[in-house]
GUROLUM-204186 format. One line per field, with one value per residue (C-alpha): residue in one letter; x, y, z; residue number from 1. Coordinates in nm, 3 decimals, always signed. Layout:
// GUROLUM-204186
residuo <- (A:...)
xx <- (X:...)
yy <- (Y:...)
zz <- (Z:...)
num <- (NUM:...)
// end
This chain:
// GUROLUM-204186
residuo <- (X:X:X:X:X:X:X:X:X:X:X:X:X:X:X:X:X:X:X:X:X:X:X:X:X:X:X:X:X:X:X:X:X:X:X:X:X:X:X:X:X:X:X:X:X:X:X:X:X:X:X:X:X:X:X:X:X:X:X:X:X:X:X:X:X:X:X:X:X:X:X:X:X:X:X:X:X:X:X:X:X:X:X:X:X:X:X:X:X:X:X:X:X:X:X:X:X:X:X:X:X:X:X:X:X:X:X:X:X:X:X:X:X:X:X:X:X:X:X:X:X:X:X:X:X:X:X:X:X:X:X:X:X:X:X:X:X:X:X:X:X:X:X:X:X:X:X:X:X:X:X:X:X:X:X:X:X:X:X:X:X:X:X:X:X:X:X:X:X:X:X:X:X:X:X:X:X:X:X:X:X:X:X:X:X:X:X:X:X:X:X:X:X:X:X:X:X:X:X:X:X:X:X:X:X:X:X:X:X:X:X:X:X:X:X:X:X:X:X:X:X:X:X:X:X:X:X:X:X:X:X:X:X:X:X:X:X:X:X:X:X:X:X:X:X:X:X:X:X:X:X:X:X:X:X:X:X:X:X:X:X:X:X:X:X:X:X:X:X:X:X:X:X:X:X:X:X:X:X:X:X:X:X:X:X:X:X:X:X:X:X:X:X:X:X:X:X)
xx <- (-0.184:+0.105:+0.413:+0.193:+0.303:-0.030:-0.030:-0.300:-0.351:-0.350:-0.620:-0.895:-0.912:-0.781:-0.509:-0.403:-0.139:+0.199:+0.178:-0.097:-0.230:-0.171:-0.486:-0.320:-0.215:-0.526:-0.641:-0.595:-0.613:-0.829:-1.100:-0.967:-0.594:-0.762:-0.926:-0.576:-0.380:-0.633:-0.662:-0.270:-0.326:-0.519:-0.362:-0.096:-0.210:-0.290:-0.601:-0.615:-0.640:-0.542:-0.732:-0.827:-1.062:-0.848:-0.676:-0.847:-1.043:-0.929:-1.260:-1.413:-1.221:-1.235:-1.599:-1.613:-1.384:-1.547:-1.878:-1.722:-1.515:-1.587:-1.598:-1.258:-1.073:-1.015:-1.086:-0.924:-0.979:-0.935:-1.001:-0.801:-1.133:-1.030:-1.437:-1.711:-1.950:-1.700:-1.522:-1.897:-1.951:-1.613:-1.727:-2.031:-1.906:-1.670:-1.876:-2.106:-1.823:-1.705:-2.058:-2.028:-2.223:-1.934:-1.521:-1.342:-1.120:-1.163:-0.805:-0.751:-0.528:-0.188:-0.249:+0.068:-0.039:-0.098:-0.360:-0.554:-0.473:-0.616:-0.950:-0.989:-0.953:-1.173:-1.554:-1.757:-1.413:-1.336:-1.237:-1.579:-1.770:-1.615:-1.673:-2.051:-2.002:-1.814:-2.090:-2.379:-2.138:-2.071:-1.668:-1.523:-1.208:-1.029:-0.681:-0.434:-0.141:+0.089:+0.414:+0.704:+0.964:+0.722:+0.465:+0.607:+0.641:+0.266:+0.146:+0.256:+0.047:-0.271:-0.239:-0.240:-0.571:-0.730:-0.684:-0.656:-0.647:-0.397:-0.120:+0.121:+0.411:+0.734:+0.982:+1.307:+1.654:+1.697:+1.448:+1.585:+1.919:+1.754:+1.825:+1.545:+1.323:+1.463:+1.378:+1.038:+0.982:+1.129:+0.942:+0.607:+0.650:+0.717:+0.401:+0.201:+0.366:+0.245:-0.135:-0.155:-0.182:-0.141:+0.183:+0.166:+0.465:+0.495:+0.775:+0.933:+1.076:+1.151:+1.442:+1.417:+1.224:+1.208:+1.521:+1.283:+0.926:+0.833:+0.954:+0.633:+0.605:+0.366:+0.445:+0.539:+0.889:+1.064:+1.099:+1.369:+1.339:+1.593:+1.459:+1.740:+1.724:+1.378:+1.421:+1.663:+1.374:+1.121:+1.318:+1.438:+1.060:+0.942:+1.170:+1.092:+0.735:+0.520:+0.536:+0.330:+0.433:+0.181:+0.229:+0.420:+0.161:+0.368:+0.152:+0.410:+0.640:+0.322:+0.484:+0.883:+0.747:+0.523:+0.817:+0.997:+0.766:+0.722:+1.124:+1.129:+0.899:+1.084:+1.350:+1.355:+1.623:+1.727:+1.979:+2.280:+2.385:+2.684:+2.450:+2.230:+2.484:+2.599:+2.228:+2.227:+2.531:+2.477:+2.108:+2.168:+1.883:+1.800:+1.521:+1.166:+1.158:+1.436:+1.243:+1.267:+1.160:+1.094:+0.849:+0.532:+0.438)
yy <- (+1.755:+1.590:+1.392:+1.127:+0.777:+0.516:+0.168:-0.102:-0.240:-0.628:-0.789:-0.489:-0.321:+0.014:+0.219:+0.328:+0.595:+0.438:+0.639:+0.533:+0.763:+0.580:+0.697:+0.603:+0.980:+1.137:+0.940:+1.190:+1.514:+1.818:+1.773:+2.083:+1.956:+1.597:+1.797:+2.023:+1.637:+1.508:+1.770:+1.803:+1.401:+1.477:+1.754:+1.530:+1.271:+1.056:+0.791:+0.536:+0.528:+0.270:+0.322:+0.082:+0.014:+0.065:+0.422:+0.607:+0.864:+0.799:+0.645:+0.932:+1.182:+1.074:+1.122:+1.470:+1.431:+1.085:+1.256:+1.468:+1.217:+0.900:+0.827:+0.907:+0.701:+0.362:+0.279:+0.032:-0.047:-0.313:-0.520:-0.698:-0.915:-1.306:-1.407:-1.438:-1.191:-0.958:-0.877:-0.843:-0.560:-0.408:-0.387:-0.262:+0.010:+0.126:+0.136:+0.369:+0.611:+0.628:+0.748:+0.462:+0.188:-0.009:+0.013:-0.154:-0.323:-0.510:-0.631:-0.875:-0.675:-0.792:-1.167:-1.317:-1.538:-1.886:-1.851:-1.580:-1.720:-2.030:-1.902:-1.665:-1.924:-2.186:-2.219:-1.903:-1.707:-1.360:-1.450:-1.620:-1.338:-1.140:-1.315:-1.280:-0.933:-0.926:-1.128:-0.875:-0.556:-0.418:-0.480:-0.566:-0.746:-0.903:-0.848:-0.909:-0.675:-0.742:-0.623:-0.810:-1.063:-1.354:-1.172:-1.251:-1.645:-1.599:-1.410:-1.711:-1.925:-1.730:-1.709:-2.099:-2.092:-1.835:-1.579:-1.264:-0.937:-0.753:-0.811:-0.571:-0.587:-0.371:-0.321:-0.071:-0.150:-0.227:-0.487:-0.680:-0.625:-0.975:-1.238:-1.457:-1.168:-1.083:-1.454:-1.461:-1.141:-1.214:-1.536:-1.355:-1.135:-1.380:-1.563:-1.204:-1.124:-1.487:-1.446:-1.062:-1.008:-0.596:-0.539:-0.266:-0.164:-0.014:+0.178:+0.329:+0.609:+0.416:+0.485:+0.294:+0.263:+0.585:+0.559:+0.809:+0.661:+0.977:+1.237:+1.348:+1.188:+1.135:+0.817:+0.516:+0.485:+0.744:+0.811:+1.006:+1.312:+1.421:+1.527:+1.349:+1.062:+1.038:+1.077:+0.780:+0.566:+0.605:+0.559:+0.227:+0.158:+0.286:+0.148:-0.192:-0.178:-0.412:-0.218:+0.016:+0.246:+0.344:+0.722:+0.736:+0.785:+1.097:+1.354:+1.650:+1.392:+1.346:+1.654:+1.548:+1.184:+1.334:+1.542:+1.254:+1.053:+1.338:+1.349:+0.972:+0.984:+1.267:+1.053:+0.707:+0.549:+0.353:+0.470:+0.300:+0.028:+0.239:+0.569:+0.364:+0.203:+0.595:+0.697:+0.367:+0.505:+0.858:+0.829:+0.503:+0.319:-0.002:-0.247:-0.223:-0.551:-0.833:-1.163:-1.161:-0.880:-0.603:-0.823:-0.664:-0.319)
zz <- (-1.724:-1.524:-1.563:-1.337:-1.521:-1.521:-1.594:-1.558:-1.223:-1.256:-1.452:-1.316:-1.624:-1.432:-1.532:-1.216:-1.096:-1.066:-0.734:-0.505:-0.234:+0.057:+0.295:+0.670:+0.585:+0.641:+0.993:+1.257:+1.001:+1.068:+0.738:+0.592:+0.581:+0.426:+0.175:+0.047:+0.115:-0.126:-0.400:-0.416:-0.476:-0.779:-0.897:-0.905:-1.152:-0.881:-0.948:-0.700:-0.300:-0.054:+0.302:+0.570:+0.822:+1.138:+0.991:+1.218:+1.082:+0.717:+0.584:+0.709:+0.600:+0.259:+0.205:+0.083:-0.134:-0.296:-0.291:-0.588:-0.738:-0.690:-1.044:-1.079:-0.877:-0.766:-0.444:-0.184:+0.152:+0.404:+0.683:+0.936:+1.070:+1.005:+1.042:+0.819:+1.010:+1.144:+0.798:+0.609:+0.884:+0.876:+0.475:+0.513:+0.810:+0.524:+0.269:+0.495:+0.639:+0.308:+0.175:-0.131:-0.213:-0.336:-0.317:-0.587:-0.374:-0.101:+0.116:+0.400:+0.585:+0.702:+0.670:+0.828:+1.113:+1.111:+1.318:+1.162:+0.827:+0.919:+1.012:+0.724:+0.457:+0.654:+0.553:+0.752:+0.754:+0.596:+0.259:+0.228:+0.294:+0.070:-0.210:-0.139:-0.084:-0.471:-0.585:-0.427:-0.543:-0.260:-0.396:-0.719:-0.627:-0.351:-0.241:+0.074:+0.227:+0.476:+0.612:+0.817:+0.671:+0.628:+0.442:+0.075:+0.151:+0.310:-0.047:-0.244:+0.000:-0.052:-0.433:-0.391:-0.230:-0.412:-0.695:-0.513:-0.730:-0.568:-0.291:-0.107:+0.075:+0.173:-0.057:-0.094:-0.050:+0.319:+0.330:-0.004:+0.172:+0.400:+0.149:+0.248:+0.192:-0.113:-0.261:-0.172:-0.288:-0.672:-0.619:-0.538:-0.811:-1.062:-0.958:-0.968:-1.358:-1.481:-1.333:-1.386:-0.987:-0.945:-0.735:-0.452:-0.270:+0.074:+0.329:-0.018:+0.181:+0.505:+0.697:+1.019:+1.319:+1.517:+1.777:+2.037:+1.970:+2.245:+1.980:+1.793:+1.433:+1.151:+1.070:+1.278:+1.135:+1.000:+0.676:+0.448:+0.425:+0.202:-0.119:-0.317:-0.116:-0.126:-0.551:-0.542:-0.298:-0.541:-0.901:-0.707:-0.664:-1.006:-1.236:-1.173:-1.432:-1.271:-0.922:-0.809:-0.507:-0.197:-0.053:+0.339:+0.601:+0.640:+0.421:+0.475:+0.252:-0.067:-0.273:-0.248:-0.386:-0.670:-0.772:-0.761:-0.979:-1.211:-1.230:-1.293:-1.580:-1.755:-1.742:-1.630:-1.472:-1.157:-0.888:-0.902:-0.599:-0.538:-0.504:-0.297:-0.080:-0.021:+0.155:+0.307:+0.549:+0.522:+0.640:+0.847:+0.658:+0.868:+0.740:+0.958:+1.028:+1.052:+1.149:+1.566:+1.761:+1.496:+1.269:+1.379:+1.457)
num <- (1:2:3:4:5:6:7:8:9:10:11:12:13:14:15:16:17:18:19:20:21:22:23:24:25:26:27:28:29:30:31:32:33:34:35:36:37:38:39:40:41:42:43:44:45:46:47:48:49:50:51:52:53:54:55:56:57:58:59:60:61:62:63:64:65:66:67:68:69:70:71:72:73:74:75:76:77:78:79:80:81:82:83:84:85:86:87:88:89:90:91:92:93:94:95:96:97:98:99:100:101:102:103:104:105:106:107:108:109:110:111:112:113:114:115:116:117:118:119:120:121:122:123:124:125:126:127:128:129:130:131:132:133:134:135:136:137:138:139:140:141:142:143:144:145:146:147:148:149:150:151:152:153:154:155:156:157:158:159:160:161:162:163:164:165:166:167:168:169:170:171:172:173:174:175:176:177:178:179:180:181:182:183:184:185:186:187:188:189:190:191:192:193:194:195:196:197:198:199:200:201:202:203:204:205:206:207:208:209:210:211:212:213:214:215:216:217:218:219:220:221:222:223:224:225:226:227:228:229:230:231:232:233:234:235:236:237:238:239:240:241:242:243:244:245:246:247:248:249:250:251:252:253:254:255:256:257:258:259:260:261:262:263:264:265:266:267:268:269:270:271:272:273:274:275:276:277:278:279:280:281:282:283:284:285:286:287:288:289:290:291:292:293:294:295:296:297)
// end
């Protein structure tokens, strides 16, 4: 038994770990270091994973581990294909490198782009064909993710076309520091709390982009590290109740933001601007992305 908090993920009927294991983790692990990443996930409290098509080996790495326990957990993964045909097989490639016959969430992946958006909405395009593939049970509900500045504004378009399950998007202080990102985000969320539309969070534990991208890292951008600082990151995330919070690619980082979790449902309670102002300047926390050249990755 642990100090894991659960609550119920949107209208799916799943009470789901506040803390969701975020998958990108395990895509260039050895299978042995997947398998201890995975049962300290469990051990944990943790119910729910987020993977992807295009984290490496991720999918693949997770199929010993779902051949045991499938039934426990909820399963996500993704695709960034914007056609019809291209996002059925992405589905279908999952489903068979996972070893499943069906995930229970299905994501377009970082829908942003006009371009892209335009073509997965249109008749023949990715959204489409996943909604056959719900309707044959190969998935049981849809979502979309994304990450940049836009991606908030773009959620509230989507919902507007269709009722998607789920949606993700960055959030911790740095990025609500962008005022315009901050207001699409309460926006969003408002929309999500009024059609029960599960809330996943991203970049918790960001710190900024890497200033050496040469220096060898686990993650893309790098993350806290600080175990206090990473404790404030994640009460910031947690205390807000319709938010859920997606593990760093950075697996070295999973136990710090358990502990954190665990410490945060002990005793709830929200750091305070003036403590997160302090590891704002101590740790020179910079958002990821700021609209111009750092929107994508």
């Amino acid at each position: 038994m642990t100090d894991m908090p659960h609550s119920p993920f949107g209208a799916t009927n799943h009470r789901s770990s506040r803390v969701i294991f975020g998958a990108a983790a395990l895509g260039s692990m050895r299978q042995d270091r997947a398998d201890e990443t995975l049962r300290m996930a469990l051990d944990a409290g943790v119910n729910h994973i987020d993977t992807a098509a295009d984290y490496g080996d991720s999918e693949i790495r997770l199929a010993p581990f779902l051949a045991e326990h499938r039934a426990g957990v909820f399963l996500a993964t993704k695709t960034g294909d914007r056609s019809g045909t291209e996002a059925r097989a992405s589905l279908e490639r999952s489903l068979e490198r996972m070893g499943v016959d069906q995930v229970d969430l299905i994501q377009l992946h970082n829908l942003v782009e006009e371009d892209e958006w335009q073509t997965a909405f249109a008749p023949g395009g990715a959204l489409e064909a996943l909604v056959a593939a719900r309707d044959e049970g190969l998935c049981r509900f849809i979502g979309v993710t994304g990450h940049g500045t836009r991606i908030c504004a773009m959620h509230l378009r989507s919902l507007a076309e269709y009722p998607f399950d789920s949606v993700l998007f960055p959030y911790n202080p740095s990025m609500l520091s962008i005022d315009e990102y901050r207001s699409d985000c309460e926006r969003l969320r408002a929309v999500c709390a009024e059609r029960n539309v599960a809330v996943q969070t991203i970049k918790s534990i960001a710190r900024r982009r890497w200033a050496d991208e040469s220096a060898p890292h686990r993650s893309w951008y790098e993350p806290l590290t600080d175990p206090a600082a990473i404790e404030r990151a994640v009460r910031f995330v947690l205390n807000e109740d319709d938010l859920f919070l997606n593990t760093t690619s950075d697996a070295t980082l999973h136990r710090l933001v358990y502990e954190a979790t665990f410490s945060w449902a002990r005793n709830p309670g929200a750091p305070t601007a003036e403590e997160l102002a302090a590891d704002t300047a101590e740790f020179e926390i910079h958002p990821l992305f700021d609209g111009r050249e750092l929107e994508v990755i």
